[in-house]
C-alpha positions in Angstrom: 0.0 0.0 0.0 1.6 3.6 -0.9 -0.2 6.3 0.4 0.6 10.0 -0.3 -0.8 13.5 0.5 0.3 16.4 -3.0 0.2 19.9 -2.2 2.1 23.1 -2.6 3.5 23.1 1.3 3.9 26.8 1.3 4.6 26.3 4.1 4.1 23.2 6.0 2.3 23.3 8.7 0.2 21.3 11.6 -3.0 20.8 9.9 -1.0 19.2 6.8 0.7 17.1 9.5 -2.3 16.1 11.5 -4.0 14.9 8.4 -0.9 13.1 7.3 -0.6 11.1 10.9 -4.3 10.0 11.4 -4.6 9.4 7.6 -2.1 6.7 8.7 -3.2 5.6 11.7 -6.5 5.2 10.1 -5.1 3.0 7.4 -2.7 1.3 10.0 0.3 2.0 7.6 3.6 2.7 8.9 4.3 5.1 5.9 2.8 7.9 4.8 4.6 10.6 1.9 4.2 13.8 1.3 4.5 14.7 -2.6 5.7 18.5 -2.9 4.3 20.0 -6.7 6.7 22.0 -8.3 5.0 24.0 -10.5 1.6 23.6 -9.1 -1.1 23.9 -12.1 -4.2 24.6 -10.4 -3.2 26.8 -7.9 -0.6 29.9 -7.8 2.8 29.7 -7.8 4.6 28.6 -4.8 5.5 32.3 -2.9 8.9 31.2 -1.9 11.7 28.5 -3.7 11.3 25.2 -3.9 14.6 24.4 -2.0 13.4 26.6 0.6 9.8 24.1 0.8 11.6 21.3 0.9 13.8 22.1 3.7 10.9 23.4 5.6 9.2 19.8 4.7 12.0 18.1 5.8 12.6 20.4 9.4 8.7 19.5 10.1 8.9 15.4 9.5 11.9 14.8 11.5 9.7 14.0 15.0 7.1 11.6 13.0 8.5 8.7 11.5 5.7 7.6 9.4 5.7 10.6 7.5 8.3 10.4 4.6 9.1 12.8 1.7 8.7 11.9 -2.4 10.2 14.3 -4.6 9.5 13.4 -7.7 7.4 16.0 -9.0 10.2 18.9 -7.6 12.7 16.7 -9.5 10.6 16.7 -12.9 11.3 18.7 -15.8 7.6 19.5 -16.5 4.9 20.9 -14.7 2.4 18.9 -11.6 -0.2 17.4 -13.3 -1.7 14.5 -10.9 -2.5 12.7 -13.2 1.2 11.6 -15.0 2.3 11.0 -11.3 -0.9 8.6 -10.6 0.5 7.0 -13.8 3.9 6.8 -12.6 3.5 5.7 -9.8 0.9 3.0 -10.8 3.8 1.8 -13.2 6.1 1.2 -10.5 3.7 -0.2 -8.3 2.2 -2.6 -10.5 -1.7 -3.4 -11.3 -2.5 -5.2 -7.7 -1.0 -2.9 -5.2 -3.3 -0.2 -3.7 -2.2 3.0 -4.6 -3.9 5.7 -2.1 -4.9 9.6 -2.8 -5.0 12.1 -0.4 -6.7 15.5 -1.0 -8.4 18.5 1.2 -12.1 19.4 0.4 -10.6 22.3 -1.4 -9.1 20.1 -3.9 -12.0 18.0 -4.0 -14.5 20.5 -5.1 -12.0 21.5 -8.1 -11.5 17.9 -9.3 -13.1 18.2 -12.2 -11.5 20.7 -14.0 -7.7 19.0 -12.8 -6.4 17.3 -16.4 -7.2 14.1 -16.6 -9.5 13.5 -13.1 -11.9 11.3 -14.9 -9.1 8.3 -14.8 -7.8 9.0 -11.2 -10.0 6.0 -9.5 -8.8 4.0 -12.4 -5.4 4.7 -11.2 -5.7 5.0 -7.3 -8.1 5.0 -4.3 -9.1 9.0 -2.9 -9.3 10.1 0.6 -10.9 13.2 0.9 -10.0 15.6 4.3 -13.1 17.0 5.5 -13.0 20.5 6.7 -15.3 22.3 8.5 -15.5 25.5 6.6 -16.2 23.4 3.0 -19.6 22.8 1.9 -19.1 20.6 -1.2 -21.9 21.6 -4.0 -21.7 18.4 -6.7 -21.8 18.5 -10.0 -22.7 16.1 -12.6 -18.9 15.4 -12.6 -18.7 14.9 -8.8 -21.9 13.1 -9.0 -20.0 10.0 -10.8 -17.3 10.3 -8.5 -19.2 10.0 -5.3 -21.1 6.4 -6.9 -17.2 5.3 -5.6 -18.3 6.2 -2.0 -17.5 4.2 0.8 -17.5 4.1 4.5 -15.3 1.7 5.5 -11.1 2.2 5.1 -10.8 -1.4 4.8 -11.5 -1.6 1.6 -9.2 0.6 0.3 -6.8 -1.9 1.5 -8.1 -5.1 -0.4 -8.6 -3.1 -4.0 -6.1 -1.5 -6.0 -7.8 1.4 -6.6 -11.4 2.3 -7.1 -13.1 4.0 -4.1 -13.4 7.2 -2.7 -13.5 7.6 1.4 -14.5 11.0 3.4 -12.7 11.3 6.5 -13.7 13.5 8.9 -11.3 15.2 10.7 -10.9 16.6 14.1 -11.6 20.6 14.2 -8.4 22.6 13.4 -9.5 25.4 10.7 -6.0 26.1 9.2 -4.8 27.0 5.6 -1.6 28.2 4.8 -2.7 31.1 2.6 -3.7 32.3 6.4 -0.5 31.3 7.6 1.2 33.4 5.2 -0.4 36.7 5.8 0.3 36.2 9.9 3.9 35.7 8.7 3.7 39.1 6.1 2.4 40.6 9.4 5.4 39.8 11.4 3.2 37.1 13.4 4.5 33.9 14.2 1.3 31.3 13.5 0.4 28.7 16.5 -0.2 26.0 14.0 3.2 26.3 12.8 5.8 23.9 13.4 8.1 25.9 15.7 11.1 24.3 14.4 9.6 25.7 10.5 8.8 28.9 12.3 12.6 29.4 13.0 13.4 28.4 9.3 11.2 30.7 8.2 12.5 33.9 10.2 15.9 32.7 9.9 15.8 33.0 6.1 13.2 35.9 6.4 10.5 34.1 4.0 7.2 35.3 3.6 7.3 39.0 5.4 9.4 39.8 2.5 6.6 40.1 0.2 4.9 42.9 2.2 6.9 45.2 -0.1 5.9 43.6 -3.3 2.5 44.1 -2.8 
């Protein structure tokens, strides 16, 4: 079973972690990744490098072991488009391993208009994180998507790919477009790692745009 959670990580921080931790404890995995986009397609540009995310990525893992880093997309030569790494990663996996999907209900209500969505539970199981301050309207496309709904995690564990689970989440209303305008106000966020926190005023990211804008 590979499990991994994409996003921008700009920056890291406790509500990508938490999700990350009890996404594996509610699968009973041991590993868990965390997939970094490099040039992120359906959202904007990451606001700082990409070195600079993965060292903050790497900084925030260090106390949980399950959580482990794949860098594949950073490494690539093209853009993040889910859906080549969904085939990658299906390639190396083979047809019979389950190959797991983690999204937040942001990314969820968007998924149809992400290249290639149609074949993603072809290609893998989803997890959606449940958020309190999401209200998901469905579409016709999410309509067909949800006919893959299930309530029970086991059986994303005895299929290769296929279903689509909604896993409600404890409270913790957190984005990291919020974080970053604490951080252009000089702030220092309480759902930020402190050991990213230091990074981050170390290398004076973030409060730098202030002036840019």
């Amino acid at each position: 079973m590979y499990v991994f959670m994409g996003g921008t990580f700009d920056p890291i921080h406790c509500g990508h972690l938490q999700g990350a931790r009890q996404v594996s404890q509610l699968l009973s995995s041991d590993s868990i990744y965390l997939l970094p986009a490099k040039v992120p397609v359906h959202k904007t540009a990451p606001q700082v490098s990409t070195a600079a995310r993965i060292a903050m990525l790497e900084i925030a893992i260090v106390p949980f072991p399950e959580i482990h880093l794949d860098l594949r997309e950073v490494h690539s030569a093209t853009e993040s488009y889910t859906i080549d790494t969904l085939k990658q990663l299906r390639a190396e996996l083979g047809e019979q391993h389950p190959l797991i999907m983690v999204i937040g209900m942001d990314s969820f209500t968007t998924l149809p208009d992400w290249r290639g969505y149609k074949q993603f539970l072809s290609l893998c199981h989803i997890i959606v994180l449940q958020r309190p301050s999401y209200q998901l309207v469905q579409s016709p496309e999410h309509h067909s998507l949800m006919q893959q709904r299930i309530d029970n995690s086991d059986e994303l564990k005895t299929s290769s790919a296929g279903k689509l689970l909604f896993f409600q989440q404890p409270p913790l209303n957190i984005s990291a477009s919020e974080i970053r305008l604490q951080l252009q106000k000089s702030l220092t966020p309480e759902l930020l790692p402190s050991a990213v926190a230091d990074y981050i005023k170390q290398h004076q990211l973030y409060s730098s745009m202030l002036a840019a804008t």
